[in-house]
N, C-alpha and C positions, 0 to 999 in steps of 0.2 A: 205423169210418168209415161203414158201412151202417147206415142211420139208419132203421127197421120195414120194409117188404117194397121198398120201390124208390127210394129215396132215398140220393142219397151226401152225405153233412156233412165238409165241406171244415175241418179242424181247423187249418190250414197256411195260411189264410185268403190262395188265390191273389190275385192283382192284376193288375187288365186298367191296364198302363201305356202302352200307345196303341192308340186305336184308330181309324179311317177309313172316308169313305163315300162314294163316287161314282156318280151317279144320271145319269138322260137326261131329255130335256126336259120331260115331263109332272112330274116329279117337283121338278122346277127351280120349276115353275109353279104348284107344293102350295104349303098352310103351313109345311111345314118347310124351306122352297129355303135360308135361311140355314144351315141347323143343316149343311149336308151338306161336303164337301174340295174337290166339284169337280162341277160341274153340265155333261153334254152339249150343248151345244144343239142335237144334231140323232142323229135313232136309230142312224142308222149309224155314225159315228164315224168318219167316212171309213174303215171297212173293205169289205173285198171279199163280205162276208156276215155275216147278224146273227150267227150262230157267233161269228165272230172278233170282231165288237163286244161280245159276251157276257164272253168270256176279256180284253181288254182292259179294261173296267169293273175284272172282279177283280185283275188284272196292278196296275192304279194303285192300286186301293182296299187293295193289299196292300202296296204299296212304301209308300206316305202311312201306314200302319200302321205299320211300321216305322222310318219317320223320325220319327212320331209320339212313337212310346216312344223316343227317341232311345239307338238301340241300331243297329249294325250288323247287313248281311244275314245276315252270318256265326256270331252272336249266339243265330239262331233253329235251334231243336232238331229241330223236327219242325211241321213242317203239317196239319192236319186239317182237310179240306174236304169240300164237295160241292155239287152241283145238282142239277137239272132234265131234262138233256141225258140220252139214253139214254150209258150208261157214263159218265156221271160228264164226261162229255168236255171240260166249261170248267174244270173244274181240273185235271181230268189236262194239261190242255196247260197252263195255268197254272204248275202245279208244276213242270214241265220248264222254265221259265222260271225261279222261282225256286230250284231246286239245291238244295233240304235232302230228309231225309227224310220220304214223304208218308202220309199213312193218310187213304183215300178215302173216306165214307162216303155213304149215299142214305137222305134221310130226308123226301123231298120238300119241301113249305113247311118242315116243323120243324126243316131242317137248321141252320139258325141257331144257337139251343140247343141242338142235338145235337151240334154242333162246341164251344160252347163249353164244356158237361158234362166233354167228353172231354179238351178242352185244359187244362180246370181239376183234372179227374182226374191224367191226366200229373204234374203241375207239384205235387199235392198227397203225390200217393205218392212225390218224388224222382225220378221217370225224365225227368226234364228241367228245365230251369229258367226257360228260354223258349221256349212254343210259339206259334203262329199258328193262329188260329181264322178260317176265311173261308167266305163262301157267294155268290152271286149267280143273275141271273136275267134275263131280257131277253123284251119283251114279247113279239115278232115269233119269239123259238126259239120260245117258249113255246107259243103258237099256232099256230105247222106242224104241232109236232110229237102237241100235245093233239088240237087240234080243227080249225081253218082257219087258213090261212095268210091273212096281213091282207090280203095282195093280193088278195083274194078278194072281198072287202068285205062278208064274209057279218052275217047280221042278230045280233046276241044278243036273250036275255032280260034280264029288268031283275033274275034272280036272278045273272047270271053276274058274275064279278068281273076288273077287268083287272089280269094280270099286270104288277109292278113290274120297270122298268127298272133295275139298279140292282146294288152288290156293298158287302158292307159286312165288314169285316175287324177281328181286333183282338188284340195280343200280350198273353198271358197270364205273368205271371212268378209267381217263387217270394217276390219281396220287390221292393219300389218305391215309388212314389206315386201313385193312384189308385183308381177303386173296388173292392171284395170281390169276388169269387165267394162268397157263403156254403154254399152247396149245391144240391145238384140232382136233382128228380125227374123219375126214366126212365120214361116215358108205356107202355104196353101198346095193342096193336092190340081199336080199336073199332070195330064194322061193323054197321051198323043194315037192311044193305040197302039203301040209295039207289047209281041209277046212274047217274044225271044227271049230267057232268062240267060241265052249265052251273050244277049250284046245290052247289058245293063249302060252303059256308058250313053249308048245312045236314048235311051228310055229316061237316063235323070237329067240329061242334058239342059232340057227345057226347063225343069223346076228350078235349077240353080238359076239360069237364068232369070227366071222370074223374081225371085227371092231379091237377086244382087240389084233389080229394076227397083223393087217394092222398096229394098235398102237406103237407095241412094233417094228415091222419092220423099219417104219419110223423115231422113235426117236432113234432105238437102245438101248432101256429099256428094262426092264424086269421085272418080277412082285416082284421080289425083292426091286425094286426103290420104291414101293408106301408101306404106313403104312395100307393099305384099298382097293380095288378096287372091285366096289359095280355093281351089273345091275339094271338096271330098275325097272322092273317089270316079273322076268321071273316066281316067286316065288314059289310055291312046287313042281311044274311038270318041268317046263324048267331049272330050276336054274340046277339041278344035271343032269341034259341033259347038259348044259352046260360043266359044270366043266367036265366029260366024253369027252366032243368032243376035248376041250383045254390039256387033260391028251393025246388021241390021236395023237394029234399032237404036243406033247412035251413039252407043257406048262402046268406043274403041277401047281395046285394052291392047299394051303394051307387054310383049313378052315377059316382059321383065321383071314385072308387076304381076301377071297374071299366071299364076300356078298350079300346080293339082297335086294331091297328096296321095294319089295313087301312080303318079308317074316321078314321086321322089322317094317312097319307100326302098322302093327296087332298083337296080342294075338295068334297065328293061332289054338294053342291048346284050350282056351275058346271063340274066338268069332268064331262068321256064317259065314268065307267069304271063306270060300271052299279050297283052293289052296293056296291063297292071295291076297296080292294087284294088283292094274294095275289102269289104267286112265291114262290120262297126268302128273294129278295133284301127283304120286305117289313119284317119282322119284324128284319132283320138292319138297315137304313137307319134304321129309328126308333130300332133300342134302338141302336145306335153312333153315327147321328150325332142326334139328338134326346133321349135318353131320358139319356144318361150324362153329355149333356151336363147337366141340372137335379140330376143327382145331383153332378156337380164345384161345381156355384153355391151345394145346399145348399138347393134347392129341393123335393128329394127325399131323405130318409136312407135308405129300404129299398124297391124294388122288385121284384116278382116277375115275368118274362117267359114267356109259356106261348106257344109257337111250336106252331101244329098244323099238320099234312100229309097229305094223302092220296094214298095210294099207290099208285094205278093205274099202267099204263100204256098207250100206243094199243092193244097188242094185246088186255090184259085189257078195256080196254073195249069193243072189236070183238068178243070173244068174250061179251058178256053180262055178265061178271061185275060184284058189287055192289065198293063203293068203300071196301076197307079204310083206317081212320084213326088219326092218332095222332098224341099232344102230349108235348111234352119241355119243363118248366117249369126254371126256373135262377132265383134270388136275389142278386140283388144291392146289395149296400148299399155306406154313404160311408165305412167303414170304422171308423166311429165304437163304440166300445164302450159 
């Protein structure tokens, strides 16, 4: 199943049989407002704090999952999540909501893919049959707890990007109908020395890239193999930092092919979010409710999804430290052989 140094090849070809996305109003207000289960229209969400508006996003983006793949709660084997929140805190409370067995994981932005690697792992080795892959993010935690809380009204740079409101979920089985997991490359920590938490795009830049190198080494692909191959969140500063480093070293990419799910969330030309997207929830909003949607129509046969993260937290950045990063790629196709 270990496919050259970091790669798992899913032989048992899991299948994502439902999955869901639930966003808040900037997101409603992007190009993709259709594609999404269920649009906020206001941050709070009548809760008593962005917290609990956070955990609520993923609480319905998980149940719409569920009913999705039309499977009962009872159904689901095991959960594998995470976030933003120090200690994992919107799915741990999440998960006490939803009663199965949970395995927490912190992979900051890349948790998306790093959830779904693992639910597709699960499902591929037999230790389960249907797991729950979720992540989410909210703009207002995101912002206390990184940098300023919005009430503050403090200024950004035009490198900074705005965290995705949003949670995007999706049940992984052993057999069903819908698209492949084909495999999945586990990203290594890359740190270049940037500290700036307002120019993350440049800071993941290099991990994707590493990742999409380790990808294509491992399977023996090439960017010719996928109809799409998308990143996270590097969105107007990292993305073409990007595609640069991959031109470097030999891997041309073609615009057309080569995309970023922090620069499709949004409008970037009419709305405020500087840069683009990012959060957890970014990467997870496109590929579950936009991305798998063209692959069910047949508009995409094989995509590859490269979620990067960076892994700071308040404190290491109070203390100096530079902004370790890293990208967790996953493959996904129509099932078609």
């Amino acid at each position: 199943m270990l496919r050259g140094k970091q790669s798992w090849w899913f032989e048992k070809r899991p299948v994502i049989i439902g999955e869901a996305t639930v966003v808040g109003p900037d997101e409603g207000n992007g190009p993709l407002a259709a594609d999404f289960d269920l649009v906020h229209p206001e941050l709070d969400m009548q809760q008593k704090s962005w917290e609990k508006a956070e955990r609520l996003l993923l609480e319905q983006a998980s149940e719409f999952a569920i009913q999705n793949a039309r499977i009962d709660r009872g159904q689901v084997q095991y959960y594998v999540g995470g976030d933003l929140m120090n200690q994992i805190i919107s799915n741990s409370f999440a998960a006490r909501s939803l009663g199965v067995p949970y395995i927490g994981v912190f992979g900051a932005c890349s948790t998306s893919m790093e959830t779904l690697a693992l639910a597709s792992l699960i499902v591929n080795s037999g230790s389960g049959s249907h797991v729950l892959a979720g992540t989410c993010s909210h703009n207002c935690t995101a912002e206390k707890q990184f940098r300023y809380p919005t009430e503050y009204g403090s200024q950004k740079p035009p490198t900074a990007q705005y965290t995705v409101t949003g949670a995007g979920a999706a049940v992984v089985a052993a057999e069903g109908e819908g698209p492949v997991v084909e495999c999945a490359t586990i990203g290594k920590i890359v740190d270049l020395g940037i500290k700036d938490p307002f120019n993350m795009g440049a800071a993941m830049a290099p991990a994707a890239v590493d990742t999409i190198q380790a990808h294509f080494n491992d399977t023996g692909r090439s960017p010719g193999d996928y109809d799409l191959i998308v990143t996270g969140d590097l969105a107007g500063v990292g993305h073409p930092i990007a595609k640069d480093l991959l031109l470097q070293n030999n891997v041309p990419m073609n615009d057309t092919v080569f995309g970023d799910c922090g620069l499709m969330v949004y409008d970037v030309e009419k709305q405020k979010v500087q840069a683009g997207g990012s959060g957890c929830a970014c990467s997870a909003v496109v590929t579950y409710g936009h991305l798998l949607k063209r692959v069910k129509k047949g508009e995409l046969n094989r995509i590859l999804v490269v979620a990067t993260g960076a892994l700071l937290s308040p404190l290491s950045y109070q203390q100096g430290e530079s902004i370790p990063c890293i990208a967790h790629a996953v493959a996904i196709s129509a099932g078609k052989e």
